[in-house]
Backbone as XML, in Angstrom:
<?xml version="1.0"?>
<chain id="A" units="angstrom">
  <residue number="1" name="UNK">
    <atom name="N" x="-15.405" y="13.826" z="-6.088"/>
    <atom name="CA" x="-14.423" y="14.782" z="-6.585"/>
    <atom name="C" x="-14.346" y="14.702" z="-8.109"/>
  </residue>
  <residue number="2" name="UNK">
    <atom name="N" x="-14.330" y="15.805" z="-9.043"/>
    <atom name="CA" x="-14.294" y="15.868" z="-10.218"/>
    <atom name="C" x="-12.937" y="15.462" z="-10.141"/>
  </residue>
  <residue number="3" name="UNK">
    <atom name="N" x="-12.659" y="14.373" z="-11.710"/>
    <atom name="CA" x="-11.742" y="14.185" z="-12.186"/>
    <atom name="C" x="-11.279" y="15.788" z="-12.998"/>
  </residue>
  <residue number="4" name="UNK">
    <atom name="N" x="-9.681" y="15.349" z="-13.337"/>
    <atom name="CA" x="-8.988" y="16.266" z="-13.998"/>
    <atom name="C" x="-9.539" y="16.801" z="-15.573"/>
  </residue>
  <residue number="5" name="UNK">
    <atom name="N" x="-9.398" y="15.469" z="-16.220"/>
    <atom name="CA" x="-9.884" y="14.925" z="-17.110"/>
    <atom name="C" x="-11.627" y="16.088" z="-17.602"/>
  </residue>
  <residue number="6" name="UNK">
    <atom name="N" x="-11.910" y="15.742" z="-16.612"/>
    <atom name="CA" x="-13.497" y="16.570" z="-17.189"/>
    <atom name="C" x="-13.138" y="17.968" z="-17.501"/>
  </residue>
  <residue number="7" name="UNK">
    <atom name="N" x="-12.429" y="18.876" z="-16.539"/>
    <atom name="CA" x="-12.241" y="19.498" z="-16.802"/>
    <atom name="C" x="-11.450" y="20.655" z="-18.158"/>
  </residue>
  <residue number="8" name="UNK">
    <atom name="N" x="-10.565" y="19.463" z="-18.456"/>
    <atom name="CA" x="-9.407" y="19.446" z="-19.630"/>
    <atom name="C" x="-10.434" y="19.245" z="-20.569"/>
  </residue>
  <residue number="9" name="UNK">
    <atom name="N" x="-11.236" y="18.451" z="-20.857"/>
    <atom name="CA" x="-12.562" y="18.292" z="-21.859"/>
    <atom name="C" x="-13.216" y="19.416" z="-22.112"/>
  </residue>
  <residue number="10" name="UNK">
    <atom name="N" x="-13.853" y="20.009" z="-20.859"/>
    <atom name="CA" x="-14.157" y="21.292" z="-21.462"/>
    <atom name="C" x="-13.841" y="22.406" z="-21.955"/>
  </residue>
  <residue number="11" name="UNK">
    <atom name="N" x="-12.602" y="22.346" z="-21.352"/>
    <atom name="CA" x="-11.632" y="23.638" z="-21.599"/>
    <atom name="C" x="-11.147" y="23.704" z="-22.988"/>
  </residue>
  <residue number="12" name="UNK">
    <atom name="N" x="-10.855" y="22.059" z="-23.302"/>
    <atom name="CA" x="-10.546" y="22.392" z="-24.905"/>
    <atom name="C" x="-11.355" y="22.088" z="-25.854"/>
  </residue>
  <residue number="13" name="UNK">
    <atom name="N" x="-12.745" y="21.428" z="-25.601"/>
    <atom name="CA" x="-13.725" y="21.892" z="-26.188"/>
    <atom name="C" x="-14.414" y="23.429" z="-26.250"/>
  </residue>
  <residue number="14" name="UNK">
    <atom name="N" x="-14.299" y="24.119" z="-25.187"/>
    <atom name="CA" x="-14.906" y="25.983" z="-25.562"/>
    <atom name="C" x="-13.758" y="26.662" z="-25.588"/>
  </residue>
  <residue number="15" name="UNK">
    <atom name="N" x="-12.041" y="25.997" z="-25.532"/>
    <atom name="CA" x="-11.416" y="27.078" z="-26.665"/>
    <atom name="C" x="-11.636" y="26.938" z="-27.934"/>
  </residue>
  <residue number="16" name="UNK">
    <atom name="N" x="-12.399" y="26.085" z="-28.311"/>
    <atom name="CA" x="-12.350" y="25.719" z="-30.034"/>
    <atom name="C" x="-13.780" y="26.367" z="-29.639"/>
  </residue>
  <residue number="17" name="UNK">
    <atom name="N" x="-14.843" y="26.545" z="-29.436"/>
    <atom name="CA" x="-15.844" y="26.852" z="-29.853"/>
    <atom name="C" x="-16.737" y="26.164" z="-30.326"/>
  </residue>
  <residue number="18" name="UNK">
    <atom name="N" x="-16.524" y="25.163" z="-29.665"/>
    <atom name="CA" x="-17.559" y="23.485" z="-30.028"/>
    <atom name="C" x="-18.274" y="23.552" z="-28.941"/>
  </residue>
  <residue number="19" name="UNK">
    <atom name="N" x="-19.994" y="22.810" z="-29.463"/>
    <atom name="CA" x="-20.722" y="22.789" z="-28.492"/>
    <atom name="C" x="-20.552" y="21.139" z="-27.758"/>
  </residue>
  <residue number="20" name="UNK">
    <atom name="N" x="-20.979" y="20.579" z="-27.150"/>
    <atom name="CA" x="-21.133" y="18.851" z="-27.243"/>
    <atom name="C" x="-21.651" y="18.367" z="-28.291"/>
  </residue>
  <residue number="21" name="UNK">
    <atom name="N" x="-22.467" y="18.292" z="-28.826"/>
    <atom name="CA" x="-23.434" y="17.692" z="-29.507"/>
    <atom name="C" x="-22.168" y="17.561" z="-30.710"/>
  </residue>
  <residue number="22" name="UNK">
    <atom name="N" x="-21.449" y="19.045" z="-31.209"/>
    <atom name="CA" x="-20.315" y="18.792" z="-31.950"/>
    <atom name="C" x="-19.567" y="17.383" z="-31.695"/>
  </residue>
  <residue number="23" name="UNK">
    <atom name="N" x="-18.869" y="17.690" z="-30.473"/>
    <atom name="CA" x="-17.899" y="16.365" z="-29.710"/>
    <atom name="C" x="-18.331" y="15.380" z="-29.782"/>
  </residue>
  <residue number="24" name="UNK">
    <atom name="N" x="-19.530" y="14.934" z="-29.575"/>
    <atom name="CA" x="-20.312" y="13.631" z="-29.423"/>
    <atom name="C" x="-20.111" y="13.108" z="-30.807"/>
  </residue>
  <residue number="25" name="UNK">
    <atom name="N" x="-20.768" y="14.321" z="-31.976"/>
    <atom name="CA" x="-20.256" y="13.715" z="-33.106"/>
    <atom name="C" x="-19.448" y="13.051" z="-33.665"/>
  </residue>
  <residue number="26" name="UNK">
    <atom name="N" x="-18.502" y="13.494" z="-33.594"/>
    <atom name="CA" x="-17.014" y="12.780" z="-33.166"/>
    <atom name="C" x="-16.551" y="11.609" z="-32.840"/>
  </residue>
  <residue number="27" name="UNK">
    <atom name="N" x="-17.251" y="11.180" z="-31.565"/>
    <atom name="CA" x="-16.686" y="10.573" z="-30.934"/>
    <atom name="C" x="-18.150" y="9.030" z="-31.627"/>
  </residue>
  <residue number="28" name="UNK">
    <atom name="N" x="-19.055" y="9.646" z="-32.070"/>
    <atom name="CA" x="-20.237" y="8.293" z="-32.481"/>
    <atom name="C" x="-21.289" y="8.422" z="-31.369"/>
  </residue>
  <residue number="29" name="UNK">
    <atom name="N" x="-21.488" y="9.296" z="-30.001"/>
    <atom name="CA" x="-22.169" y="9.349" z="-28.940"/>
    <atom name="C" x="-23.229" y="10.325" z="-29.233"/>
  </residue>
  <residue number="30" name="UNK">
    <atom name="N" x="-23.674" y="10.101" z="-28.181"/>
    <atom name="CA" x="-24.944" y="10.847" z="-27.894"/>
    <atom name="C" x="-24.422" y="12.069" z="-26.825"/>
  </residue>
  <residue number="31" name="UNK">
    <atom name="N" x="-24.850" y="13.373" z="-27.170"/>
    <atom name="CA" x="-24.732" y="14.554" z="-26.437"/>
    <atom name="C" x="-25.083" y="14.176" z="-24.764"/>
  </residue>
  <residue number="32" name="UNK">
    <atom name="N" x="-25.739" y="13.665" z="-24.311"/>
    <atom name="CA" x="-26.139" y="13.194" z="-23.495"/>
    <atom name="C" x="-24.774" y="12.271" z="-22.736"/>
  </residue>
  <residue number="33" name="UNK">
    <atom name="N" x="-24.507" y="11.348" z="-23.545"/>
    <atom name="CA" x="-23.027" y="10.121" z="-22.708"/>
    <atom name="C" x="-21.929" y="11.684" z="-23.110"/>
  </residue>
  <residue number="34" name="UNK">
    <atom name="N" x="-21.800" y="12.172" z="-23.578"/>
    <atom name="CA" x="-20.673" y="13.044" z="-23.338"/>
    <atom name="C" x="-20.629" y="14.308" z="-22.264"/>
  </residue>
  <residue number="35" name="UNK">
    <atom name="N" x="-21.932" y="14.476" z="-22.325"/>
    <atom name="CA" x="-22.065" y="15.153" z="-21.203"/>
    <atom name="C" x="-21.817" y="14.721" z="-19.818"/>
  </residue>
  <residue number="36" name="UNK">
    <atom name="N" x="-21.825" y="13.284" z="-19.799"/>
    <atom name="CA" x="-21.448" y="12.567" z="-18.558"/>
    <atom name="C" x="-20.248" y="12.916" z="-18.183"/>
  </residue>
  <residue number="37" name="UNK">
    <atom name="N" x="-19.726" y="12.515" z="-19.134"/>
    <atom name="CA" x="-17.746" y="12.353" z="-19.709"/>
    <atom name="C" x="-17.869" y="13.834" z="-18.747"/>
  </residue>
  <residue number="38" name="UNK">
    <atom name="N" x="-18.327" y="14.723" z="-19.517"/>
    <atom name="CA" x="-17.351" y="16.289" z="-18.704"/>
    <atom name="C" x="-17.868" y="16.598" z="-17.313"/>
  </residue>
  <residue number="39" name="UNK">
    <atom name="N" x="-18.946" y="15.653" z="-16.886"/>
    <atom name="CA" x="-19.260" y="16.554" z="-15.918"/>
    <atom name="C" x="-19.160" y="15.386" z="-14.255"/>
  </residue>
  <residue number="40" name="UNK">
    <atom name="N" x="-18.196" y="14.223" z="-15.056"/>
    <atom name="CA" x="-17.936" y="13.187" z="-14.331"/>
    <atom name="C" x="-18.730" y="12.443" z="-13.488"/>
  </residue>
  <residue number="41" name="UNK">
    <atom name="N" x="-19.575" y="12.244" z="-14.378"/>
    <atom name="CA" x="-20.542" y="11.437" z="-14.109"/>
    <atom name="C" x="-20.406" y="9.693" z="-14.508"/>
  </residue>
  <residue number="42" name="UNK">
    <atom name="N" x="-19.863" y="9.888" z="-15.655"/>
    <atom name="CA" x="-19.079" y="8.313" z="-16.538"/>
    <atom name="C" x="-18.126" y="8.738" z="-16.956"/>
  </residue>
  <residue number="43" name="UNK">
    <atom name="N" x="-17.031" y="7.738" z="-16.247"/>
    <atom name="CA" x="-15.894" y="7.870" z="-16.946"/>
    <atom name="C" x="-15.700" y="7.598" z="-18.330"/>
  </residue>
  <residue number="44" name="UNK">
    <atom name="N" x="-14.687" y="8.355" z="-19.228"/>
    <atom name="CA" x="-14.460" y="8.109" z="-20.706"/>
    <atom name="C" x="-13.744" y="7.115" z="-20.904"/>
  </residue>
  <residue number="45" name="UNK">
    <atom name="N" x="-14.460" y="6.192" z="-21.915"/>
    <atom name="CA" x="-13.283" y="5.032" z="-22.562"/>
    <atom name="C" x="-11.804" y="5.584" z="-23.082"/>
  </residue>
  <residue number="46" name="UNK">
    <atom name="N" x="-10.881" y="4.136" z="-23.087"/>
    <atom name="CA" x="-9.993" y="4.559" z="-23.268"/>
    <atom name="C" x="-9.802" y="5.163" z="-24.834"/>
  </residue>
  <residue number="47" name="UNK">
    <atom name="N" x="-10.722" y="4.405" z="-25.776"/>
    <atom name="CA" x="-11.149" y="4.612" z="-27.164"/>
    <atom name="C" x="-11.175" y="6.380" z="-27.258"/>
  </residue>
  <residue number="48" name="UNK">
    <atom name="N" x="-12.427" y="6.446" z="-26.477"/>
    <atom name="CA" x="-12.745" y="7.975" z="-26.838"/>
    <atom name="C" x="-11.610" y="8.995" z="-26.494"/>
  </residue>
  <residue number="49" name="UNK">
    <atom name="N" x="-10.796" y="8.547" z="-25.414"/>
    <atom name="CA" x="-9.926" y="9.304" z="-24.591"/>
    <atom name="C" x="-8.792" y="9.612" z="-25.657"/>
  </residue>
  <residue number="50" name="UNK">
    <atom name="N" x="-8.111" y="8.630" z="-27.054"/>
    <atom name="CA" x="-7.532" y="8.409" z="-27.765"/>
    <atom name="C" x="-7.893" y="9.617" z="-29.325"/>
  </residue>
  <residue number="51" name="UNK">
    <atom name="N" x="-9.210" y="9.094" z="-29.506"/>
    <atom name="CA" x="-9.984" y="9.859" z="-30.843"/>
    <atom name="C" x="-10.003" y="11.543" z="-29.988"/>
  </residue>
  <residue number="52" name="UNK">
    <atom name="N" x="-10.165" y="11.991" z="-28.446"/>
    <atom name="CA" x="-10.398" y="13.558" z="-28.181"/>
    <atom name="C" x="-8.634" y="13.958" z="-28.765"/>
  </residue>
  <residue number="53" name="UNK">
    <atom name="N" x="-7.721" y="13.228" z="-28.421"/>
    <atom name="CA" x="-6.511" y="13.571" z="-28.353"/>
    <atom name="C" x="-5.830" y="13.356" z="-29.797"/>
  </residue>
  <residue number="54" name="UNK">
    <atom name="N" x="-6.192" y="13.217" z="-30.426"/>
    <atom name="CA" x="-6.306" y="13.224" z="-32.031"/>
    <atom name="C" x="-6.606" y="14.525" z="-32.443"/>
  </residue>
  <residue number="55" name="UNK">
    <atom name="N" x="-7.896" y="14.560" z="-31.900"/>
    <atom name="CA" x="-9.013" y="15.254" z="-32.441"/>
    <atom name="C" x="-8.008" y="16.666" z="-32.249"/>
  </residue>
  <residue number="56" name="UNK">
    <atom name="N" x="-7.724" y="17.286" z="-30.879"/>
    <atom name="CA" x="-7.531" y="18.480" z="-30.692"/>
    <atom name="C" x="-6.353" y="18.441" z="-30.295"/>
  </residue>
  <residue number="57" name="UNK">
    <atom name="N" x="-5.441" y="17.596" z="-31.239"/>
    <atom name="CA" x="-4.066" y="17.766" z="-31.229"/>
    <atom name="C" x="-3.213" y="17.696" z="-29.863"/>
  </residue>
  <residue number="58" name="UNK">
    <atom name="N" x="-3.517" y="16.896" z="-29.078"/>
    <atom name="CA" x="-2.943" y="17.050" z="-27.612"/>
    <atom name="C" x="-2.387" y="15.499" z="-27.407"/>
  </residue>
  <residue number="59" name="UNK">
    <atom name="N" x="-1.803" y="15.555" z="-26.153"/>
    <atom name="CA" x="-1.436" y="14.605" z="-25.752"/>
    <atom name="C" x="-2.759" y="13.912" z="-24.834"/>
  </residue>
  <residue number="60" name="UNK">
    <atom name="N" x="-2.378" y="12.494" z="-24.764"/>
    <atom name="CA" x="-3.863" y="11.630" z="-23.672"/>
    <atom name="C" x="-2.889" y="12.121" z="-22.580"/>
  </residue>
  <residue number="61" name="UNK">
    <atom name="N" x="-1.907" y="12.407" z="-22.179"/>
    <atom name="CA" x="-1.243" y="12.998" z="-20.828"/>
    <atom name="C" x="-1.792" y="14.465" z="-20.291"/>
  </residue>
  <residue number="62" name="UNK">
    <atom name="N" x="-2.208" y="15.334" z="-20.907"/>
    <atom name="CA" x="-2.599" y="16.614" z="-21.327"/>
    <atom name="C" x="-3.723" y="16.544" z="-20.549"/>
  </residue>
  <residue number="63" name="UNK">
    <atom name="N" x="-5.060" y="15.589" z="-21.676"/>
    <atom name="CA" x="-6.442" y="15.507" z="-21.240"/>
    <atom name="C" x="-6.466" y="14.942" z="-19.740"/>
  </residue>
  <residue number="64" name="UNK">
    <atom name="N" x="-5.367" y="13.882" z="-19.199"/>
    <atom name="CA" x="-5.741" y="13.029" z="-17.835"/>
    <atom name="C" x="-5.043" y="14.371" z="-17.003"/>
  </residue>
  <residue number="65" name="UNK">
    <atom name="N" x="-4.645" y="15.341" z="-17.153"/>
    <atom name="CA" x="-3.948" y="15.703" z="-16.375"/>
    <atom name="C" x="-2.407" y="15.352" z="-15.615"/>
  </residue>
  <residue number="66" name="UNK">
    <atom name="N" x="-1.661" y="14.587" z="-16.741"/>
    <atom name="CA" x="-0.427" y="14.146" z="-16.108"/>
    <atom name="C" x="0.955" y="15.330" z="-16.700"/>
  </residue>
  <residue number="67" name="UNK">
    <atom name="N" x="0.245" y="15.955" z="-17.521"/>
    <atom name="CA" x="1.273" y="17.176" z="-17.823"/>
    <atom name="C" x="0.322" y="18.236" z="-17.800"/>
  </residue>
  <residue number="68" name="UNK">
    <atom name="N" x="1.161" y="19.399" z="-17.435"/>
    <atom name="CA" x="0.538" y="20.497" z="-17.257"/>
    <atom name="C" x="0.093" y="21.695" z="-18.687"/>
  </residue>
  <residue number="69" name="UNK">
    <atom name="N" x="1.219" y="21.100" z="-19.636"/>
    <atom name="CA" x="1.075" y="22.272" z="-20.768"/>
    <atom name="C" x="0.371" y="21.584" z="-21.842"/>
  </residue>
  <residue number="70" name="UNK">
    <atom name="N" x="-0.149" y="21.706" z="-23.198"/>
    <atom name="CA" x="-0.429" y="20.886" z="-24.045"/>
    <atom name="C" x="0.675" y="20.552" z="-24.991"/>
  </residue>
  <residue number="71" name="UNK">
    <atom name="N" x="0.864" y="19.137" z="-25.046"/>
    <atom name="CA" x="2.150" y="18.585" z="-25.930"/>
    <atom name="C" x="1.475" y="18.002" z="-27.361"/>
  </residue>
  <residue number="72" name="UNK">
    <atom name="N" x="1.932" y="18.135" z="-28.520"/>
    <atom name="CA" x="1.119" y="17.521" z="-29.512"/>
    <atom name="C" x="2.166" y="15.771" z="-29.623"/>
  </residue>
</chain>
C-alpha cells in the first residue's frame, strides 16, 4: 500500500513545477533515491522529511498525512 506521504511529495512537488532531479537537489540525493521516496519504494529519512517541509513551507504533519490542509 502506498504511503500518504508519497503522495503529498508529489503533489507538492508538480504544484511548484519541479521536476525530481530539482528535489533531489535539495535534499543532496540522487534523482533516483528520491524517486524511491515518491513512489514508496524507500521510506524518507526523518532529515529529508524536515528539509521537504522547510523547503515548501508546510508542516511534516501535512507531508505524513496527519492534517488534511497545508499549515505553515
Amino acid at each position: 500500500m502506498k504511503k500518504v506521504y508519497c503522495n503529498r511529495m508529489r503533489e507538492l512537488r508538480e504544484d511548484r513545477d519541479k521536476m525530481q532531479k530539482e528535489i533531489a537537489a535539495v535534499l543532496g540525493i540522487l534523482q533516483q533515491t528520491y524517486a524511491r521516496y515518491e513512489s514508496g519504494e524507500r521510506e524518507i529519512p526523518i532529515r529529508h522529511l524536515f528539509i521537504l517541509a522547510k523547503y515548501y513551507k508546510v508542516s511534516t504533519d501535512y507531508i505524513l498525512g496527519l492534517v488534511k490542509r497545508k499549515e505553515k
